[in-house]
C-alpha positions in Angstrom: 0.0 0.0 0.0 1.6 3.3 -0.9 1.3 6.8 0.7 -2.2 8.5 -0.7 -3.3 12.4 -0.7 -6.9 11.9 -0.1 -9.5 14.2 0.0 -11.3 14.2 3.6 -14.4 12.8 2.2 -12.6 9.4 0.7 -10.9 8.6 3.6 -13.6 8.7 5.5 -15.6 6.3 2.9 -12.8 3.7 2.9 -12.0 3.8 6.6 -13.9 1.7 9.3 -13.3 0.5 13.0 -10.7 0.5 15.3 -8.4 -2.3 13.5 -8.9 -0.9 10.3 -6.0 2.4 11.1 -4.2 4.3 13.2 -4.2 7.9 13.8 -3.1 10.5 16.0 -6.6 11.6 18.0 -7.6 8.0 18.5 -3.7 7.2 19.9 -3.6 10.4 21.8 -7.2 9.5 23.5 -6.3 5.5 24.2 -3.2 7.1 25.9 -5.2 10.0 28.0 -8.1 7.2 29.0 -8.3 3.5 26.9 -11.9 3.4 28.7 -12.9 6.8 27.0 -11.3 5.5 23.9 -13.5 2.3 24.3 -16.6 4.7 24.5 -16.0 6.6 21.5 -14.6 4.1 19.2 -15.7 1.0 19.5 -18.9 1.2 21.7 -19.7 4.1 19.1 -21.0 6.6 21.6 -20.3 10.0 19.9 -21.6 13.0 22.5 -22.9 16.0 21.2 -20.2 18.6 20.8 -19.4 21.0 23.6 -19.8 24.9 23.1 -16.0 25.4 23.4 -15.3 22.7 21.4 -17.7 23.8 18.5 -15.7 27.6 18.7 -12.8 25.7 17.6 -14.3 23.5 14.7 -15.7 27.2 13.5 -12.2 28.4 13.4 -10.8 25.1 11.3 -13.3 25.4 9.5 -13.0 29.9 8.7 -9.0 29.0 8.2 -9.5 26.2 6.0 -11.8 28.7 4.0 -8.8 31.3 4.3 -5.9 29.1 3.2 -7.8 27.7 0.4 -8.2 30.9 -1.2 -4.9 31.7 -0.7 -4.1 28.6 -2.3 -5.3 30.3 -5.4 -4.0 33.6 -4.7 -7.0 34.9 -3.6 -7.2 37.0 -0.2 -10.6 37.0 2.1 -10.3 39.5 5.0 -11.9 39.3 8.0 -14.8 41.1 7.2 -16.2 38.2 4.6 -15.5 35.5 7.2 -17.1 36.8 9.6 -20.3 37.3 7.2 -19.7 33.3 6.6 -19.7 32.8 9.9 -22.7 34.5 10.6 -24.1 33.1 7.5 -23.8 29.7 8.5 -23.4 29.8 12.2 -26.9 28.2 13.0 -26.7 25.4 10.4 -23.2 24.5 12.2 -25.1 24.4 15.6 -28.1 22.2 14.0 -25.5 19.8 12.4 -23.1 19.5 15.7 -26.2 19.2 18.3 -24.3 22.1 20.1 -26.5 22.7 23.0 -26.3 26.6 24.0 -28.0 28.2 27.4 -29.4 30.8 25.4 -29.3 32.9 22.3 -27.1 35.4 23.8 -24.3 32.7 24.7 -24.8 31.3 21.1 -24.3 35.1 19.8 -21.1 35.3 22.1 -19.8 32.1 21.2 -20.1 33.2 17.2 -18.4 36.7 18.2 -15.6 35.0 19.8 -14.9 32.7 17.0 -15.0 35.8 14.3 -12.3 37.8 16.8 -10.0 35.1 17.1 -10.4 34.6 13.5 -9.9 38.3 13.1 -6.6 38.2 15.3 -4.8 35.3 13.9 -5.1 37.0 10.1 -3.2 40.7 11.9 -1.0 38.0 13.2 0.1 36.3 9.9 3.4 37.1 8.7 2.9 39.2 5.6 5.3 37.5 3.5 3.7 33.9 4.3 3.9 31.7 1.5 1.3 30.5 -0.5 0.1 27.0 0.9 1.4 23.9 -0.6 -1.5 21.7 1.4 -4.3 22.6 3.1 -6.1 20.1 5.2 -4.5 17.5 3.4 -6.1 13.9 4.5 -3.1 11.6 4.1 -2.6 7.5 4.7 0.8 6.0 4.9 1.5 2.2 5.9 3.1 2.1 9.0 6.6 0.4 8.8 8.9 1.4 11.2 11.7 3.7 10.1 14.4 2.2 12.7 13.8 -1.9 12.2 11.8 -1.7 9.0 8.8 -4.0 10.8 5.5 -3.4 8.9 2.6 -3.0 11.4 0.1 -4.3 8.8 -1.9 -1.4 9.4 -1.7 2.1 7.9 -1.7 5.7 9.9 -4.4 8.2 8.5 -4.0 11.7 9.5 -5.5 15.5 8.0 -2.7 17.7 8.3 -4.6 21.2 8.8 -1.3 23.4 6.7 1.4 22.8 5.0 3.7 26.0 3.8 6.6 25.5 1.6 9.6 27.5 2.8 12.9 27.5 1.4 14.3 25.3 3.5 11.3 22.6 2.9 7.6 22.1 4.1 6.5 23.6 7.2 3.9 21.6 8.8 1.4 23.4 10.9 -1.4 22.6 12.7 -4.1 24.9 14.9 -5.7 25.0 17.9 -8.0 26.9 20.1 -7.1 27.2 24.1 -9.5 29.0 27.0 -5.8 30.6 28.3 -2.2 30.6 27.3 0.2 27.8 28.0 3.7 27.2 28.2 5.6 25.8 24.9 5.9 22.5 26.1 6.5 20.3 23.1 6.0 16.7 24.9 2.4 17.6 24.8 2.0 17.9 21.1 4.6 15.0 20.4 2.2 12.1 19.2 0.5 14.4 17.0 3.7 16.2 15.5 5.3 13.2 14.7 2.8 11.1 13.4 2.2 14.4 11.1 5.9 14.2 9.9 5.6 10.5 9.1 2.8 11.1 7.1 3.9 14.1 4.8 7.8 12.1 4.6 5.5 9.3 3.2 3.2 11.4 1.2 6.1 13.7 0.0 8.8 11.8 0.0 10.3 15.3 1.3 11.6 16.1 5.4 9.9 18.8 6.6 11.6 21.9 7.3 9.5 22.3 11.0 6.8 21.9 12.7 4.4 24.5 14.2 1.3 24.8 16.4 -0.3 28.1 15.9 -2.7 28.5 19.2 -5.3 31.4 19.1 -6.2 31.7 22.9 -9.8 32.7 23.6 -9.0 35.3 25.9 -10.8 38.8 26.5 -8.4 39.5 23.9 -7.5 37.1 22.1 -3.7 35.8 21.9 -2.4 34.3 19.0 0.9 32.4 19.5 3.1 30.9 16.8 5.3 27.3 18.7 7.9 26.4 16.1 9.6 22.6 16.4 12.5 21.3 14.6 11.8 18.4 12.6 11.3 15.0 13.8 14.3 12.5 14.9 14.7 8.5 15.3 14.3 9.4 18.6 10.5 10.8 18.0 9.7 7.9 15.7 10.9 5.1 18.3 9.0 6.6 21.1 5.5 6.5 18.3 5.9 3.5 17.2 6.5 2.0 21.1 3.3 4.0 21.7 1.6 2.6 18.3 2.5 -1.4 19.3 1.6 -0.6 22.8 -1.7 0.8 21.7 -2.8 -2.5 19.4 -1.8 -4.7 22.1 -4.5 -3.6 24.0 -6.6 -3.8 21.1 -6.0 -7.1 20.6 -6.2 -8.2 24.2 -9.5 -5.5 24.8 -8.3 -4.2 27.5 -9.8 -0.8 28.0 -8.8 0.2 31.4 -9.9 3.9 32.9 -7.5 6.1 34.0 -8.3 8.7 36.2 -6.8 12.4 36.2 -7.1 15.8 35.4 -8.5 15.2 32.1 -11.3 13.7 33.4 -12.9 17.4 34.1 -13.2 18.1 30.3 -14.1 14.3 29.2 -17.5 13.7 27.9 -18.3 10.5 29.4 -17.2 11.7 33.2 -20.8 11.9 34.6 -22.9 8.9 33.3 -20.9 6.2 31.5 -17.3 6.2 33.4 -18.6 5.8 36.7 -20.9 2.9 35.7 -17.4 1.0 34.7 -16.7 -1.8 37.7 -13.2 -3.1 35.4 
């Protein structure tokens, strides 16, 4: 099986349960809580999405809109995404089964999204380079770079940007925070790696970076730019032990819970995780 750029749509049609591929939200969520991953993937419980979480689909979704004009050399300014968003906001809501309090904290939760949209575009270098991807939906087979062991099993990943710099691709990847963190790069490492090993496969180019480009849904909202060098053996050993961990306990079914912080923002924390008894 060779390396594929895939349209979003056709990866979904020819992708099915958990044995069928790998990627990096399902790995990152077996690793945060198996049990949660149990829910989600293989029990098929899929929870309505959260108000916070539906701000930051909004902004994929305005940015994708962004970089694919510019992808033609076309510029839209902030002023006709927000008009999209506002066009569109309430189909979003219908389609997600986003649950608001009220009107007025729907009408916030669209303002916020159109600001941090608004930001992030003053915040764009004005000599950024036209996009060479833009949320490219990739499959690679996953054989290990160090041993050259074939997993039998292919990784699947959409890779929100990809900018060609002179030195080669920069891979970049977005997200929405309630507050600023601290660069810490061990938190993004399952989902930056598995991102190089799919655009090395799909490229057959090295990346020149990696970057996570956070707009923080403050009062005002932050926008911070976290550049990476590019991946080492290092970072593929430590995803592929991860990876084989990962379908061992597929194999076995062992979905075990594991309490911790993360269990304030999980889904499943009030009905279906305290009715597990292991």
């Amino acid at each position: 099986m060779s390396s594929e750029l895939l349209t979003r749509e056709a990866l979904a049609q020819r992708l099915g349960g958990v044995r069928n591929y790998v990627s990096a939200s399902r790995l990152n969520l077996w690793l945060k809580c198996p049990l949660a991953f149990k829910l989600k993937y293989v029990d098929g419980l899929v929870m309505p999405t959260s108000p916070a979480a539906f701000i930051g689909k909004r902004v994929h979704a305005a940015l994708e809109t962004y970089y694919r004009h510019r992808q033609l050399g076309l510029l839209l300014d902030a002023q006709e995404l927000a008009r999209r968003q506002v066009e569109f906001w309430d189909e979003a809501v219908a389609q997600e089964r986003v649950v608001f309090e009220s009107t007025a904290n729907s009408n916030a939760a669209r303002q916020q999204t159109i600001d941090l949209v608004a930001a992030y575009l003053l915040a764009v270098p004005a000599d950024e380079p036209r996009p060479l991807a833009v949320e490219a939906a990739v499959e690679a087979p996953l054989v290990d770079p160090v041993s050259g062991e074939d997993l039998g099993i292919p990784l699947v990943g959409v890779i929100d940007l990809v900018l060609e710099e002179a030195a080669g691709p920069l891979v970049t990847d977005f997200k929405t925070a309630a507050r600023s963190n601290a660069a810490l790069e061990i938190t993004h490492e399952i989902q930056l790696s598995s991102y190089s090993y799919l655009l090395r496969h799909s490229l057959q180019r090295r990346e020149a970076g990696l970057e996570i480009r956070s707009l923080v849904k403050t009062k005002v909202p932050q926008i911070q730019f976290q550049r990476y060098t590019a991946r080492t053996e290092q970072h593929f050993r430590r995803l592929f032990a991860a990876i084989r961990a990962y379908l061992e306990d597929l194999d076995r079914g062992s979905f075990v819970y594991r309490p911790g912080l993360g269990c304030s923002m999980c889904d499943y924390r009030h009905a279906h995780c305290p009715q597990w008894s292991g």
